[in-house]
Steps between C-alpha positions, in 0.01 A plus 500: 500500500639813411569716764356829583489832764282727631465653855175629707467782591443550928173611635648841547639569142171364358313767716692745301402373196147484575453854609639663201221643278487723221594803752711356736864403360625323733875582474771555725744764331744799547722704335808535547730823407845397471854699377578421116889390615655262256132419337490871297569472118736705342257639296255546798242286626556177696641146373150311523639219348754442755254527761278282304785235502563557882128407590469223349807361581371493848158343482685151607490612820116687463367153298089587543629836266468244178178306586176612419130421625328166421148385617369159610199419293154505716653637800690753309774520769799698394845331446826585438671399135798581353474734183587331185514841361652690679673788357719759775472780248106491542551543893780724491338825379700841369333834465591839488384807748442816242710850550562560781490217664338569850402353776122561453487359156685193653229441739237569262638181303539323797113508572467435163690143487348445842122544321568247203416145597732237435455193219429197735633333204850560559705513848340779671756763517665791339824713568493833299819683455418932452774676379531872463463598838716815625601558135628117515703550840254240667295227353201350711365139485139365527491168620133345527376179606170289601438457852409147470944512425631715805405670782705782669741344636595195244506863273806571695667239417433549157723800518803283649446280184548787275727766688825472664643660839830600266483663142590186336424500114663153374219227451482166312216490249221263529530145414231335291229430666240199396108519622391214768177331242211625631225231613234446240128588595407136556791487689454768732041392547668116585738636748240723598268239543728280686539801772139517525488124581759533768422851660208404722787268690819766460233758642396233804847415564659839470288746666528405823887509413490862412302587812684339741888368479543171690650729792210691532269491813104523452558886595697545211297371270200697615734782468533427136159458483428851663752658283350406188186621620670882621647510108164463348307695740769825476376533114125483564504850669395793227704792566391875390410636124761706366501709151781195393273202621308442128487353220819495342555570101807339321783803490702584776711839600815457711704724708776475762733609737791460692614539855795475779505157612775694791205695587202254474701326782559782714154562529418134641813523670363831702154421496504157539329173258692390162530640169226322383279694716650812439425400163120442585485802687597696218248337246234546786594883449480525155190321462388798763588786301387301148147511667507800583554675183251267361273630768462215700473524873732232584346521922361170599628327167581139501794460247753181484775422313577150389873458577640174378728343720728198411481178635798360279771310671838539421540199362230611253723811401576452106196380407208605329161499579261664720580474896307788701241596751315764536444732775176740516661794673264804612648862382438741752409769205264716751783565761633825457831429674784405345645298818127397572472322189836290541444425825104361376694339227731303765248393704316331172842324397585433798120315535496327227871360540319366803220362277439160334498628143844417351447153637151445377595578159829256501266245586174604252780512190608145624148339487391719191811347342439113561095546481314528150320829632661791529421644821777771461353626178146471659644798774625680306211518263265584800765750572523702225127526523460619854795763486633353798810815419485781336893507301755269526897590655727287421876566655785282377834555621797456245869525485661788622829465329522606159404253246613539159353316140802427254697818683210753469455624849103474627371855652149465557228238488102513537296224560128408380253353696134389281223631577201306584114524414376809669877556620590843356830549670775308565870644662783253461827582669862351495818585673843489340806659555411745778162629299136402570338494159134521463341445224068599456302347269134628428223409248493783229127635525474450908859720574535719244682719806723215603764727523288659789547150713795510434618859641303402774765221546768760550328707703355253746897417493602822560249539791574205689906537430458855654288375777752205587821773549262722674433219761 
C-alpha cells in the first residue's frame, strides 16, 4: 500500500478556522521596519530575490509553512497536507511604497494585506517585502499568517527562525524538497471511519485520564472539574455596548506606536503590579478618552478585554500551533485616576491568577481534542455572540537584543491581532530591544478616528508615567 501523510488539526486551531467568515480574517501579522544594510541594490531598492532565497531556505525548520488545508469527506475535518505545488515566489511577496515613502502610506498597506483573505488552497501565509521607505534607507516586511498556524508566542519563534542575534549574511540555499503524497479521499473517509469506530472507547478510556493523573486525589479532580466550569462561565457574562462593538465590514485601518520599555517598568516598579498591567491600565485609559470624544459616558460601564495568556510549556517552544487561554479582564474605563485604575487593574490580575481559568481551558482543549465534538469551538462560538469583552490585548514579549535578517538591522515591529464578529478593536503589543511596540487594528467604517484611540494611548501613558514620579 502506498504510503501517505496528513496531520489533524487540534481542537484549538480548528476553532480558528471555524470562526473566520467573510469579515473576520483571521490572521496573525505585523510589520516589521528594518535598516536596508547589505540588502540595498546599487541601483536602489532591496535584493528581494536574496531574501526570497533566505526564506525558503529556512522552512525545514518551519515544515507546516509548505502544507496546505485538506478536508475529511462527511465530517469535513481539516487536515494538514503537504503542497505539491508549492511555489516560494507566490508566498514571498515584493511591492513598492510610492514617493515618498512614509510611514502612513506603509500602514495604509499594511491594513490593506491584513483585509485580503488568504487562498485556503495553498499554505496559509504570506511575507511581503515594501521597499521605498525613507527614500530606500529602510525597507519594512509584512509577514501574515492563519491563526489555525501560530499563536503569539510560537510567532516568536518564528522570528528566531528567520533573524539572527549577529548580522550574519552567509546562508546555504535550499535543498530540493519532495511533497509527502497526500491521502486520497477514500483514504482519508476509511481512516475517518475507523476513528469513529474506535472513539467512543479512546473517549471512555481517556477522559478520566485528562481529568485526573494517576497521582491525583478526588479533590483534584473536582478541581479540574470546577475549573472547566469557571472557563466557560467567565465568557457567558455580556459586558457594555461600545461605538466599536458591531458588525464588522471587511477593510481594516491600522495605526501604532511606540514606547520606553525603561519607563513602562519604572512605573510598575514605583507603583507597584507588572508591565502587563501597566499595559492594561493604559488601554483602560484610552478606551476612556476614545468614549469620550465619541460622547459616551463611560460611568458605570462594564468593559473587558480578552487578554490571551499562554499555557505553552517550554518544551512546546518551537512549535506551531495554537496554545493559549484566555483571560476576561475588566478595564476600569470610568475611573478617573490614573493610579486608581492600575491599582483596579491589579486587583483583577491578581484575581484571576487566583482563578481556575487557565486550568479549565488546558483541560477543555484536551477533551475537545480526543472527543468528536468540539466543545472548544462550541465556547467560543457562544462567545463571540454574548460579547463576553469588548477588544482584545494581546502583549507578547520578544527579544531585546538586536536581531538582524541577512545583516539588515530590525528597528521597529507592529503586531496584528484579528478582529472578531462584533469586535471592532483590537491592540496588539510586543517588546523588543528596550521598546514596547503597539500596534491598533480597527475595522474601516466603525474607527474611521482610530488615530483618536490611539493618542489616547499616549496620553493615558503620559498621565499615569507623570502620576508614578509624582508618587
Amino acid at each position: 500500500m502506498e504510503a501517505y501523510y496528513y496531520s489533524r488539526l487540534s481542537a484549538s486551531d480548528s476553532t480558528f478556522l471555524d470562526l473566520e467568515k467573510a469579515n473576520t480574517h483571521m490572521h496573525v501579522a505585523a510589520t516589521a521596519v528594518f535598516e536596508s544594510g547589505p540588502l540595498a541594490c546599487e541601483g536602489g531598492g532591496i535584493d528581494v530575490d536574496r531574501l526570497r532565497d533566505y526564506v525558503e531556505s529556512r522552512l525545514e525548520l518551519i515544515p507546516r509553512y509548505r502544507q496546505k488545508l485538506d478536508w475529511v469527506p462527511l465530517e469535513k475535518h481539516p487536515v494538514w497536507v503537504d503542497d505539491p505545488h508549492f511555489n516560494i515566489s507566490y508566498h514571498v511577496r515584493h511591492t513598492c511604497l510610492p514617493s515618498p515613502g512614509s510611514i502612513d502610506q506603509l500602514k495604509c498597506l499594511a491594513a490593506r494585506v491584513m483585509s485580503q483573505q488568504l487562498d485556503r488552497d495553498k499554505p496559509l501565509w504570506e511575507f511581503w517585502v515594501v521597499e521605498g521607505l525613507d527614500q530606500g534607507k529602510r525597507f519594512a516586511v509584512i509577514q501574515k499568517a492563519h491563526h489555525c498556524m501560530i499563536d503569539g508566542l510560537s510567532g516568536v519563534d518564528l522570528m528566531y527562525v528567520l533573524m539572527s542575534p549577529v548580522p550574519e549574511q552567509e546562508f546555504e540555499k535550499a535543498g530540493d524538497w519532495t511533497p509527502r503524497p497526500a491521502p486520497s479521499p477514500i483514504q482519508l473517509l476509511r481512516d475517518e471511519m475507523i476513528g469513529k469506530i474506535s472513539a467512543p472507547l479512546q473517549a471512555a478510556a481517556g477522559l478520566p485520564a485528562l481529568l485526573s493523573s494517576p497521582l491525583d486525589s478526588a479533590a483534584e479532580f473536582k478541581e479540574k472539574l470546577g475549573a472547566v466550569a469557571e472557563a466557560m462561565s467567565a465568557t457567558m457574562y455580556s459586558s457594555s455596548p461600545t461605538p466599536f462593538n458591531a458588525k464588522i465590514g471587511p477593510h481594516r485601518r491600522f495605526d501604532w506606536l511606540a514606547m520606553d520599555l525603561r519607563r513602562i517598568k519604572e512605573i510598575k516598579n514605583r507603583l507597584g503590579g507588572t508591565v502587563n498591567d501597566v499595559v492594561l491600565a493604559i488601554a483602560a485609559g484610552a478606551v476612556g478618552r476614545f468614549l469620550e470624544a465619541r460622547g459616551v459616558d463611560r460611568r458605570g460601564l462594564f468593559i473587558r478585554a480578552n487578554v490571551p495568556v499562554s499555557i505553552r510549556e517550554e518544551n512546546q517552544r518551537g512549535t506551531l500551533g495554537n496554545q493559549i487561554a484566555l483571560w476576561m479582564a475588566d478595564l476600569p474605563v470610568g475611573e478617573i485616576s490614573p493610579v486608581g485604575r492600575l491599582n483596579r487593574v491589579r486587583e483583577t490580575t491578581r484575581t484571576l491568577k487566583q482563578s481556575k481559568q487557565v486550568l479549565g481551558a488546558q483541560v477543555l482543549s484536551s477533551v475537545s481534542d480526543m472527543t468528536s465534538s468540539t466543545l472548544l469551538s462550541l465556547a467560543v462560538r457562544l462567545s463571540t455572540r454574548s460579547r463576553p469583552f469588548n477588544l482584545v490585548v494581546t502583549n507578547v514579549p520578544g527579544p531585546q537584543a538586536d536581531m538582524y535578517m541577512l545583516g539588515a538591522r530590525l528597528d521597529e515591529i507592529y503586531p496584528m491581532v484579528n478582529l472578531l464578529e462584533n469586535q471592532g478593536l483590537g491592540v496588539a503589543l510586543f517588546s523588543y530591544a528596550g521598546t514596547l511596540f503597539w500596534g491598533v487594528l480597527g475595522d474601516w467604517d466603525l474607527l474611521p478616528d482610530l488615530s483618536t484611540f490611539v493618542g489616547g494611548l499616549a496620553e493615558s501613558f503620559a498621565e499615569l508615567e507623570q502620576a508614578a514620579l509624582s508618587s
